[in-house]
C-alpha positions as CSV (number, residue, x, y, z in Angstrom):
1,X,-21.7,225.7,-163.2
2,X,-21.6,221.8,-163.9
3,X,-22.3,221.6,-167.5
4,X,-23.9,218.8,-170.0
5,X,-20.4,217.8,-170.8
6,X,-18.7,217.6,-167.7
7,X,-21.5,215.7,-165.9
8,X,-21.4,213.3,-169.1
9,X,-16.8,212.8,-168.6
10,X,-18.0,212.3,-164.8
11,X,-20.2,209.3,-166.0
12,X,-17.6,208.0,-167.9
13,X,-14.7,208.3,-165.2
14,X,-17.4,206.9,-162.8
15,X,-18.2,204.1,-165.4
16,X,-14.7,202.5,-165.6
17,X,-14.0,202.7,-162.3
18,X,-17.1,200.7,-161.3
19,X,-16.0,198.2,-164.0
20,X,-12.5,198.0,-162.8
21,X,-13.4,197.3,-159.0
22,X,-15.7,194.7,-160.3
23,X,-12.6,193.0,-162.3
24,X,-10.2,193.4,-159.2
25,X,-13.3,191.7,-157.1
26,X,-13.5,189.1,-159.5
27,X,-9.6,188.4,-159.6
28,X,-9.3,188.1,-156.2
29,X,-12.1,185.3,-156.2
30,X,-10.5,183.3,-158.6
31,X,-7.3,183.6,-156.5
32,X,-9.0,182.4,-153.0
33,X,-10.8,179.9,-155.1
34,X,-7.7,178.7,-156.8
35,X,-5.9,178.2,-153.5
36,X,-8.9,176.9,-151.9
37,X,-9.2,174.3,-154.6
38,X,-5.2,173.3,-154.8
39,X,-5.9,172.5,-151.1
40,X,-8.4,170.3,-151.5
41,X,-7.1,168.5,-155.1
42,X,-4.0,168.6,-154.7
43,X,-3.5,169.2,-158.4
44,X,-4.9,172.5,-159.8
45,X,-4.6,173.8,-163.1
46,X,-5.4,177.1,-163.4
47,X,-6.3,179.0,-167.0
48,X,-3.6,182.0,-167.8
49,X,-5.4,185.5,-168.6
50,X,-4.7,188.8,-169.1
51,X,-5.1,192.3,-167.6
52,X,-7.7,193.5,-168.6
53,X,-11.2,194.9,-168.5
54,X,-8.7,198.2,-168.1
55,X,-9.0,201.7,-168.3
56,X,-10.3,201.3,-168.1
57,X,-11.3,198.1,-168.0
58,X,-13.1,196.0,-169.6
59,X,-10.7,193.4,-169.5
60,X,-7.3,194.4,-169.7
61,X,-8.3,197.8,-169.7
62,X,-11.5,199.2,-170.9
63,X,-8.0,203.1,-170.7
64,X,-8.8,201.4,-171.2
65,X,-7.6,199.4,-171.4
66,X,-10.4,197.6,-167.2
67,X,-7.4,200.4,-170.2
68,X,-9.6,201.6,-167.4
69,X,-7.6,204.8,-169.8
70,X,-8.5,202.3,-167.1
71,X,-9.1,205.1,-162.0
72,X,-7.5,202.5,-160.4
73,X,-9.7,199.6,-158.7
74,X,-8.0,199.3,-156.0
75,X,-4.7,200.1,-154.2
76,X,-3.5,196.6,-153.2
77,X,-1.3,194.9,-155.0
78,X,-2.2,191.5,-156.3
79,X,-0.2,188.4,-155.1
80,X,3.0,187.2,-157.0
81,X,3.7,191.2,-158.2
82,X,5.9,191.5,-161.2
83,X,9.1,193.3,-160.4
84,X,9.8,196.6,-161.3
85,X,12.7,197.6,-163.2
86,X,15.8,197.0,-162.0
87,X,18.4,199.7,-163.1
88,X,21.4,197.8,-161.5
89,X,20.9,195.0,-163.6
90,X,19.4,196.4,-166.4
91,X,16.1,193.6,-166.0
92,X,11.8,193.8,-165.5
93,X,10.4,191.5,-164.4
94,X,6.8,189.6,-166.2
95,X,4.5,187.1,-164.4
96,X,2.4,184.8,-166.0
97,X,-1.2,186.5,-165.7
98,X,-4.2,184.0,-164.4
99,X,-7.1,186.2,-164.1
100,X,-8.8,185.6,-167.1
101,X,-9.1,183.4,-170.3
102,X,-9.1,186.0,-173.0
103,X,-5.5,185.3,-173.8
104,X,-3.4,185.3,-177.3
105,X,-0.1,183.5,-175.7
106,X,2.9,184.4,-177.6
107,X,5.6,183.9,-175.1
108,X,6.9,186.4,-172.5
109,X,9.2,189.3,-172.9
110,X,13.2,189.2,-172.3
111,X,14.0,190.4,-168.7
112,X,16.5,192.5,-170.0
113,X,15.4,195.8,-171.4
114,X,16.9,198.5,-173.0
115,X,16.1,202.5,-172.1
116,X,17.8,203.5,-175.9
117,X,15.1,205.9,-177.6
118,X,12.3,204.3,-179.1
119,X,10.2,205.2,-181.8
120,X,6.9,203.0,-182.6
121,X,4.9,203.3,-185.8
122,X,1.3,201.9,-185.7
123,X,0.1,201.2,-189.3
124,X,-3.9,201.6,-189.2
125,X,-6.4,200.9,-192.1
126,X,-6.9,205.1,-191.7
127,X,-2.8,205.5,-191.7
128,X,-0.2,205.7,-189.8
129,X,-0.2,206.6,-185.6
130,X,3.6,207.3,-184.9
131,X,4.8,207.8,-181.4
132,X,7.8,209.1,-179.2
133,X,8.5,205.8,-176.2
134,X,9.7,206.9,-173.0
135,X,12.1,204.2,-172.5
136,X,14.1,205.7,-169.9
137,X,11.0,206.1,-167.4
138,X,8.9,203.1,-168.3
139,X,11.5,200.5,-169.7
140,X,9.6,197.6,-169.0
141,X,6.2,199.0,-170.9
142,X,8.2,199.8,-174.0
143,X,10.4,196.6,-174.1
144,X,7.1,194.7,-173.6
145,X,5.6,196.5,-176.9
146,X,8.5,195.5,-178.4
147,X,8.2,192.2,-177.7
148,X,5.0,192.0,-178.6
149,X,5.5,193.7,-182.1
150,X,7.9,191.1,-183.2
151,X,5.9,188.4,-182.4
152,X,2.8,190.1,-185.0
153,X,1.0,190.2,-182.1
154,X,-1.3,193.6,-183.0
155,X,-1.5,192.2,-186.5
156,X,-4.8,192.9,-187.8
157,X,-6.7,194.2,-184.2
158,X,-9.4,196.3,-183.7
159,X,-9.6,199.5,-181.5
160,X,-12.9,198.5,-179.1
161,X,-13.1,201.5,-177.0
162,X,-13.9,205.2,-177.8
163,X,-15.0,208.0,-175.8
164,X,-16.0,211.5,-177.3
165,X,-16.5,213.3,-174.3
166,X,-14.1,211.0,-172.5
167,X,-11.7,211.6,-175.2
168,X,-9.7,208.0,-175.4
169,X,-9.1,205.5,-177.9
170,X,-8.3,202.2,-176.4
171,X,-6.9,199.6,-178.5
172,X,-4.5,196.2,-177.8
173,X,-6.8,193.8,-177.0
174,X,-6.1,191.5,-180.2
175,X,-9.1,189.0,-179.7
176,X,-11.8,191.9,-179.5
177,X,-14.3,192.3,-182.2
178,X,-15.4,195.9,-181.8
179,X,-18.6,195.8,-183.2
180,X,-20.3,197.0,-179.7
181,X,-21.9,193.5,-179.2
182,X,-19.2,191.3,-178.1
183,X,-18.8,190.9,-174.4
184,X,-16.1,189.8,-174.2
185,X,-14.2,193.0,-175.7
186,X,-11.8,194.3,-173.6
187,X,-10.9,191.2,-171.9
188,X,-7.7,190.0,-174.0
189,X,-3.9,189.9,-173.0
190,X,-0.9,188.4,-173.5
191,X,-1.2,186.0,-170.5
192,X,1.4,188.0,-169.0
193,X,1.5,191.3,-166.9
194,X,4.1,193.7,-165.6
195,X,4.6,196.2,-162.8
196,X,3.3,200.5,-163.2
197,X,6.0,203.0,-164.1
198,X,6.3,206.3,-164.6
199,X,3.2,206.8,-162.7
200,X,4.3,210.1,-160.1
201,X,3.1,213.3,-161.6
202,X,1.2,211.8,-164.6
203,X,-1.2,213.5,-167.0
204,X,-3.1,212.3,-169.1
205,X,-3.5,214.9,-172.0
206,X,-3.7,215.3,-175.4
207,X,-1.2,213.2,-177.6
208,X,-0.4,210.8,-174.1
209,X,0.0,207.2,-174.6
210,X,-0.6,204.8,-171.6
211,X,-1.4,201.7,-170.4
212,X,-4.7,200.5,-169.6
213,X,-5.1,197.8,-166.7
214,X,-7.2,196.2,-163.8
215,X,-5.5,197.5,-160.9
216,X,-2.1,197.6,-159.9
217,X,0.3,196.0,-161.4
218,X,-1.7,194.6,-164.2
219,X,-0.6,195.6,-167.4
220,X,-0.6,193.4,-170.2
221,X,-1.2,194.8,-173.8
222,X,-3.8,196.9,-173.9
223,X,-3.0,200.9,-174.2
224,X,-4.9,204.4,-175.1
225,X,-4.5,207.0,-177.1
226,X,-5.7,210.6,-175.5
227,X,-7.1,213.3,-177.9
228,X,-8.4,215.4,-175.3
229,X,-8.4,216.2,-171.4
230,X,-9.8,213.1,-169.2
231,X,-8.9,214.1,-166.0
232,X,-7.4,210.7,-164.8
233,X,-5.6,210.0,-161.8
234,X,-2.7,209.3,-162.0
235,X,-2.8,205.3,-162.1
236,X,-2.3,204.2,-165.9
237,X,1.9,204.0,-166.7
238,X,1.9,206.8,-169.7
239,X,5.0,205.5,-171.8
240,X,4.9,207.7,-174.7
241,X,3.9,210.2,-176.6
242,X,2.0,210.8,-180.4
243,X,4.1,212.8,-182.8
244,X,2.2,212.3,-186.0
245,X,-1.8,210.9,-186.8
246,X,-3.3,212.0,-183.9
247,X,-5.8,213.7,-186.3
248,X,-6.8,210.3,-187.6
249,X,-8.3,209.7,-183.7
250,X,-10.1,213.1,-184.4
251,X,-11.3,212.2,-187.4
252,X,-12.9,209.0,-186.0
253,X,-14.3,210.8,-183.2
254,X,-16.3,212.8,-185.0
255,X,-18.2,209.9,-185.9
256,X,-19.3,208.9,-183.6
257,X,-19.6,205.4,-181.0
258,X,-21.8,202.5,-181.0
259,X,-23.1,203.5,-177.4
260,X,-22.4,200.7,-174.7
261,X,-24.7,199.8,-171.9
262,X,-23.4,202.1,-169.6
263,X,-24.4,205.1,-171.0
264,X,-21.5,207.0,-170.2
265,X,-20.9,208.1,-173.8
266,X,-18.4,205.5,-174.3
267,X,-18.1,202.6,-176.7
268,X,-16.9,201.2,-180.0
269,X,-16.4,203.8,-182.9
270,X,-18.4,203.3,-185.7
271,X,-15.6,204.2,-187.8
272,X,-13.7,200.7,-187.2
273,X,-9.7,201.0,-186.5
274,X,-7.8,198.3,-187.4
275,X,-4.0,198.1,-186.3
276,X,-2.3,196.1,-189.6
277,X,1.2,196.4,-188.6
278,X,3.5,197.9,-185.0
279,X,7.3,198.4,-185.8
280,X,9.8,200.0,-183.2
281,X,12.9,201.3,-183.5
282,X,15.1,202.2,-181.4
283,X,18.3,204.2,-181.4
284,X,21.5,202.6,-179.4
């Protein structure tokens, strides 16, 4: 028997994935415009932007983060693909990201990565989210997160997307407000994106960390948090996994979201999560 519940996760997997073919439609627009446009001009400059409207999409992922948690969009790849890692030489590859203009620029990541053991502490205003990087099967994820990190780049974000039946936190987008009234939430990057990994027999349970994104290949800095069962395909690189604080997602999911226009149950939590402060280490 389909219960209140389930029908209510089925809007909300429904939900993201209608927002995340939108997004990919929308990318590929700009992209035949762009070239149609070079043709004709001669001279085009296009505006960098960033993977989002994830999960689960809304921009880089709405997981989400569209972070879509971000059901993939659609299964072809976008032009000018980001290499994958490269174990031979150690490298990832990062292109520069021109599908939106919801972009904090603060350089692109070193091509060559590290697969040492990582550990990544998220300071919150609630305390502290600690997690367990999977640097060996998503290298380029983590040494983007690094990257990132160093540069202050989750400095003082807010978390824009919560689900309670959909049980996801989706936080990275550092230019969102998360007040449930900003449109543009879910929409910010790093101007940059990088290829899936890690993706064959993924889960998405309690305690994963993954990436949000807009489609293949799409990731930029946008990632979720699961506290519960989503039942996601297997499309969103998980890179990690919580070791300590998942209780503080709990805590906020108990009260409650500020309910979006969808109506799928999802939106931002009342109780705001800020990120002050991401530190990695990383053992050699």
């Amino acid at each position: 028997m389909v219960t209140g519940k389930d029908r209510q996760k089925q809007l909300a997997r429904e939900h993201y994935e209608r927002q995340l073919r939108a997004r990919v439609e929308r990318e590929q627009k700009t992209r035949r415009n762009a070239i149609i446009g070079t043709t004709a001009a001669v001279v085009v400059v296009i505006g960098g932007v960033v993977a989002a409207t994830t999960l689960m999409g809304g921009g880089d992922g709405d997981a989400t983060a569209s972070a879509s948690a971000s059901a993939s969009a659609s299964s072809q790849p976008l032009a000018n693909d980001p290499k994958p890692y490269d174990p031979a030489k150690g490298t990832c590859g990062y292109v520069a990201d021109e599908s939106s203009g919801q972009v904090k620029n603060v350089g692109t990541p070193p091509e060559k990565v590290s697969t040492a053991p990582a550990t990544m502490t998220i300071k919150t205003n609630l305390g502290d989210i600690v997690a367990r990087l999977d640097s060996e099967k998503a290298p380029c994820t983590v040494n983007s997160f690094k990257f990132l990190a160093s540069k202050d780049y989750f400095d003082d974000t807010k978390c824009h997307r919560m689900g309670t039946d959909f049980p996801i936190l989706q936080c990275g987008d550092p230019l969102a407000k998360a007040d449930g009234k900003n449109p543009t939430d879910g929409q910010g990057g790093p101007g940059y994106r990088f290829a899936n990994e890690n993706l064959a027999g993924a889960k998405y349970t309690r305690g994963v960390l993954a990436m949000a994104n807009s489609g293949p290949n799409t990731n930029g800095s946008q990632f979720f948090i699961v506290f519960g069962d989503t039942g996601l395909t297997p499309d969103y690189t998980p890179f990690g996994t919580v070791t300590k604080g998942l209780e503080i997602v709990d805590k906020v999911a108990k009260k409650g979201v500020i309910a979006s226009a969808g109506g799928d149950g999802t939106g931002a939590p009342k109780q705001p999560v800020v990120i002050k402060d991401v530190t990695i280490t990383s053992k050699s």
